[in-house]
Structure formats: C-alpha cells, structure tokens
C-alpha positions as CSV (number, residue, x, y, z in Angstrom):
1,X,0.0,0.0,0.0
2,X,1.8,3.2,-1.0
3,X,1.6,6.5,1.0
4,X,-0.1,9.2,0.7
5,X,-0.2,13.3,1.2
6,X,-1.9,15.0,3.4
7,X,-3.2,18.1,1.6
8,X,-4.8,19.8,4.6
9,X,-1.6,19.9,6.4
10,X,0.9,22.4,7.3
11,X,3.8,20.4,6.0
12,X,4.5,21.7,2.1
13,X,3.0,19.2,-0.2
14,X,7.1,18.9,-1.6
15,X,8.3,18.4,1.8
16,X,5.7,15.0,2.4
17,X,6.5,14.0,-1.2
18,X,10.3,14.0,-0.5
19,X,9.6,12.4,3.0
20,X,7.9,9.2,1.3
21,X,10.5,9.1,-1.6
22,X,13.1,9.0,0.6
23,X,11.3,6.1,2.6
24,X,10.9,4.4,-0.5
25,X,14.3,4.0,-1.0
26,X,15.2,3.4,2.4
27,X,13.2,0.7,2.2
28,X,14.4,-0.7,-0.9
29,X,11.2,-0.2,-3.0
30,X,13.0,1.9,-5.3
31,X,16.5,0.3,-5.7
32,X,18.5,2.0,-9.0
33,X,16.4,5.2,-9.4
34,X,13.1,6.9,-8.9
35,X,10.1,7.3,-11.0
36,X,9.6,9.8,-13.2
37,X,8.4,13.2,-12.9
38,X,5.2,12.3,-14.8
39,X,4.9,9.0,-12.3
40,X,4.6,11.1,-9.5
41,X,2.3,13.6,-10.9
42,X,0.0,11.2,-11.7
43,X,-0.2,9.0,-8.4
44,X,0.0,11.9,-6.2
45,X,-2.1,14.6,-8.0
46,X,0.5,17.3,-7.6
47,X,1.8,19.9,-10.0
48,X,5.4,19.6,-11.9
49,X,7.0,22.2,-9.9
50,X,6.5,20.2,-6.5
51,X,7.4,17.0,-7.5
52,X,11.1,18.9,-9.1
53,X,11.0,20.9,-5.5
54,X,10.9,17.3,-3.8
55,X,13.5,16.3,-6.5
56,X,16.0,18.9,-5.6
57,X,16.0,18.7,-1.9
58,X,17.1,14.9,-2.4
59,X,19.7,15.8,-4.6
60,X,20.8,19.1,-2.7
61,X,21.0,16.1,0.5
62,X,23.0,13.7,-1.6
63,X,20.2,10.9,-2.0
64,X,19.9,11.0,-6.0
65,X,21.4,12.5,-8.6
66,X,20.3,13.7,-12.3
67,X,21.3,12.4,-15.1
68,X,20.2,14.2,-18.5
69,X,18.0,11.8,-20.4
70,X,18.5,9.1,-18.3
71,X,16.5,10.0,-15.0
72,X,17.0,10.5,-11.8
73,X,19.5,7.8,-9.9
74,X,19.7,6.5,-6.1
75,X,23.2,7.3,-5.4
76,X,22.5,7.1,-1.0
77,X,24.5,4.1,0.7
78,X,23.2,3.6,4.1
79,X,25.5,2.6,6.6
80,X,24.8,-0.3,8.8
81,X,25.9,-0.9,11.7
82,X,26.1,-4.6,13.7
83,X,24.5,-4.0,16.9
84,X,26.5,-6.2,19.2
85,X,29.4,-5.3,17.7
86,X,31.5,-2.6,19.2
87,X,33.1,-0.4,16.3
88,X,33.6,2.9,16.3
89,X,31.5,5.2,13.2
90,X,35.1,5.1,11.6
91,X,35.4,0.8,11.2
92,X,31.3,1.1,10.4
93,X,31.5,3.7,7.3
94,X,34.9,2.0,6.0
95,X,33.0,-1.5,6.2
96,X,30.6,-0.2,3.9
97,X,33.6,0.8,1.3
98,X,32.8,5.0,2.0
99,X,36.0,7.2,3.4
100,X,35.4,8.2,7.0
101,X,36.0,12.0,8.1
102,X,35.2,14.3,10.9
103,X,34.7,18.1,12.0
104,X,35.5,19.0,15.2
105,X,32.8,21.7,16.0
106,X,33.3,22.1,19.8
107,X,35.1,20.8,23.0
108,X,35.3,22.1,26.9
109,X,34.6,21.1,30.4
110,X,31.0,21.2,30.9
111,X,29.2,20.7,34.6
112,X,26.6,17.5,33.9
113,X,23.3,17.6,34.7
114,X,21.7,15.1,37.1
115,X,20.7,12.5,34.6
116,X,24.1,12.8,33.2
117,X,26.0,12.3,36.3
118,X,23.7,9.1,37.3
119,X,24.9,7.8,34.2
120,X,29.0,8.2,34.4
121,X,29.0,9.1,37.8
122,X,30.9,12.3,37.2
123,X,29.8,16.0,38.1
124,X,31.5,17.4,35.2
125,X,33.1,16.0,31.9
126,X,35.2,16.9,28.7
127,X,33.2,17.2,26.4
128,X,33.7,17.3,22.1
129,X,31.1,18.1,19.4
130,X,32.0,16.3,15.8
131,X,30.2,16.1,12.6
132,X,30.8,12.7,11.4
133,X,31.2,12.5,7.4
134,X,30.9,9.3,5.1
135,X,32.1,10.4,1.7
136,X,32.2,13.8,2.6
137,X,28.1,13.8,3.1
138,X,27.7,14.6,6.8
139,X,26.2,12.2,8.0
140,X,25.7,12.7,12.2
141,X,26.3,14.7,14.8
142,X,28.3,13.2,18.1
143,X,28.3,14.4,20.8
144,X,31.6,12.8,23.5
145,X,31.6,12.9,27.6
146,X,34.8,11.7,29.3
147,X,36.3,11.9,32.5
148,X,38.2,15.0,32.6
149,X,41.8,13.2,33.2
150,X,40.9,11.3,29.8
151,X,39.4,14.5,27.4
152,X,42.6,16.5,28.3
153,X,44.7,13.6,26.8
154,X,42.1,13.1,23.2
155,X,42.3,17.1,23.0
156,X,46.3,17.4,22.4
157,X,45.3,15.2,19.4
158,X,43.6,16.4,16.1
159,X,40.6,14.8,16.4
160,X,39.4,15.8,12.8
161,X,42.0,12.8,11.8
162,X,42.0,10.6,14.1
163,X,39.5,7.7,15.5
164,X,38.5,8.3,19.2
165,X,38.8,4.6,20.1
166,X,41.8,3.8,18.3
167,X,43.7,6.7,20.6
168,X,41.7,5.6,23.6
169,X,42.9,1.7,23.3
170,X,46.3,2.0,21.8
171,X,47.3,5.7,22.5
172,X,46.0,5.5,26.0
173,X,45.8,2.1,27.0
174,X,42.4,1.9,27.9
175,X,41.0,-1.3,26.9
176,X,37.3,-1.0,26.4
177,X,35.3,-3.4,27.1
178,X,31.1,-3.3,27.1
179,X,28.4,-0.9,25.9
180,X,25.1,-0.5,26.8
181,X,23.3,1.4,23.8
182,X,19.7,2.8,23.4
183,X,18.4,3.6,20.0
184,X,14.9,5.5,19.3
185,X,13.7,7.7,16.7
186,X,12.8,11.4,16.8
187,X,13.0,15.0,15.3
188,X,16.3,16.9,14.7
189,X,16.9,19.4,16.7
190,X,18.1,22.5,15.4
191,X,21.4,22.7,16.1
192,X,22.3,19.5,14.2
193,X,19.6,20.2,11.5
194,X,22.5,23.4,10.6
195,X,25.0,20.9,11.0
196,X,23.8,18.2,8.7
197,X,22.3,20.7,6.0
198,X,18.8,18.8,6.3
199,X,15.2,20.3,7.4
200,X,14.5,20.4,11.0
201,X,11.4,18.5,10.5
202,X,13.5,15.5,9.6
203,X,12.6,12.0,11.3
204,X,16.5,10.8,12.9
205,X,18.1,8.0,14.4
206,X,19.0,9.4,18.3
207,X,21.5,7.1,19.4
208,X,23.0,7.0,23.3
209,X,26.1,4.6,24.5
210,X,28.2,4.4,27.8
211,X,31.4,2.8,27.2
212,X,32.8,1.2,30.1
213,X,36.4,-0.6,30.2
214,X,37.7,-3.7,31.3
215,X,37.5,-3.0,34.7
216,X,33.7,-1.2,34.6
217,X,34.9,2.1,35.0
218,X,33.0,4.4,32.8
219,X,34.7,5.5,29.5
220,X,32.6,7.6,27.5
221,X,28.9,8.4,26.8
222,X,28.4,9.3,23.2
223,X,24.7,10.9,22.1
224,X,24.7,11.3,18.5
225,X,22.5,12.1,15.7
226,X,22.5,10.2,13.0
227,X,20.5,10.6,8.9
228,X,17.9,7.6,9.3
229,X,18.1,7.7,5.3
230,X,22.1,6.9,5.7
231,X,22.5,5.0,9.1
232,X,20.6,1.9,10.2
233,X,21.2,-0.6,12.6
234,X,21.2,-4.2,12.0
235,X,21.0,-7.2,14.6
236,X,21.0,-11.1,14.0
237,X,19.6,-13.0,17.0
238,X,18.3,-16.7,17.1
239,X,15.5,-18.3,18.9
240,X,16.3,-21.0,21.4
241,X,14.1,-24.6,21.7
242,X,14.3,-26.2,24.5
C-alpha cells in the first residue's frame, strides 16, 4: 500500500512528497532510481513544480542524482551498523567501502546535569562536538563525555583525523570493554539540522552509548544524531528450543 499526502496539512505538499521518496528508497522499493516526474504527478495529483521541488531537496541532501535523459538515480548508501558489535562510526563507514571523516565543531569542560551524572558518575566532563562524514556527506552529529583526566589527553590530538577509540585503546591504553546502547527515533533538533544541512522536520536515528572498560569504570557516553536515510542498525539474533 503506498503513502499518501496530506493536503490539509501544514507540512509543504514537496516536503511530504520528498519524505515518502526518501522512505521508499530506504526501504528498498525503489532500488536504481526513482520514478519519473510524470509517475509522480500522476499517483499523487501534484503539479510539476513540486514534485522537481521534492527532487531537488534529495539531490541538494546527496540521495539522488540527475542524469540528463536518463533519470534520476539513487546514489545514497546507508551505513549499517552490527549491533552487538562494538566499532567505532570510523570501522562502520569504512566497512561499507565510504572514506570516513570528521569536524571537530566544539570541545570544553561542561558541569553534567543530574541524569548525566547518574549515568557516568561524574559531576563534570570533557566534552567534544563532531560532525561525522561518510564520503564527505555529513552524516551525524556526536556528541563525547569523558572523565576530565581522559578528554585533556584526546584534546592534544587532532581529532578531525584521528579515530577516538583507536587513541583511547592503543594511544592510551584503555581497553574498552562493554556498551550499553539505546536507540529510538525522533525529530532533529536545530542545532544539528545546521549541522547536517537537512530540514528540521526531519525524522532521525537518536543514538546513546556508555562505554565502560575492562575494569567497569566508565569511559565515554556518546549521544549522536544520525540521517535515518544513511544509518541503520542491523541485529542477527536466534531463537532458542528447549
């Protein structure tokens, strides 16, 4: 059953079209490119000029791409990540054959809040903002928390370069050892919605991990923001029969 716009609502009619494109090939259901212009005019009941201003937002967000006389091809590889598997974004994106890359945007000593502190048991923390990039299409936003002691150390690095768990295990010596990871859905705030070039009414994966070592002494918690049309998770599980 395909989906449909809402014509009474506030959302531009080329904002819900891009929305369900974008699903669509998420999903799979378009695989080398999209439908034509005409395609979507006709199924949807909407003018030329929304269905291109649909177009061009996916190809302004990396998604597809034009080619004259050909059409318009899926050129988005999402990302997938193994839950169960500790990697960092850096082992993920290079599984997937991209080129890794980050921005540093941010990094200081920030007092925790009360959650926050419950968590890693610390009243205050170093604390680094990154844009993560896969193929040079940002991809998420990540936002670090380490003990003090441990930040100072990752901040004489250049942490545009470098992977924060490769300089954490073999740099530092910290062998790290569980993570206990919580993933949900939900809006962009704004401040990554600049970050990541998208719409703030985008739909995102909101991820949150604490990283403890091999003794259970906490590590890092990471809450990042990642392009649900460029990350997904994956998990394998079996059932038992007894």
């Amino acid at each position: 059953m395909s989906m449909t716009l809402n014509y009474t609502d506030s959302v531009p009619l080329h904002i819900q079209l891009k929305q369900i494109i974008q699903q669509y090939i998420v999903e799979g259901i378009y695989e080398e490119k999209i439908p034509s212009e005409r395609a979507f005019i006709d199924e949807y009941h909407v003018s030329r000029s929304t269905v291109r201003e649909a177009i061009n937002l996916l190809v302004r967000e990396g998604i597809v791409e034009k080619r004259h006389g050909k059409g318009t091809y899926i050129t988005l590889k999402p990302i997938d990540d193994w839950l169960g598997n500790l990697s960092s974004t850096s082992e993920t994106i290079e599984r997937m054959g991209m080129k890794p890359g980050a921005k540093l945007i941010h990094s200081e000593i920030v007092q925790l809040n009360e959650r926050m502190q419950r968590i890693t048991g610390l009243k205050e923390a170093y604390h680094f903002i990154r844009v993560r990039y896969a193929d040079r299409t940002p991809i998420g936003v990540e936002y670090h928390y380490y003990p003090t002691d441990i930040g100072r150390k990752l901040s004489t690095y250049d942490l545009n370069e470098v992977t924060l768990y490769d300089v954490i295990e073999l740099e530092l010596g910290i062998k790290m050892f569980e993570a206990d990871q919580v993933i949900r859905s939900g809006m962009v705030p704004e401040e990554v919605a600049k970050l990541l070039d998208i719409s703030d009414r985008t739909c995102i994966l909101i991820t949150e991990r604490k990283l403890t070592d091999v003794n259970e002494e906490f590590v890092e918690l990471e809450q990042a923001f990642y392009r649900s049309d460029m990350y997904a998770f994956k998990i394998k599980s079996s059932r038992n029969r007894s």
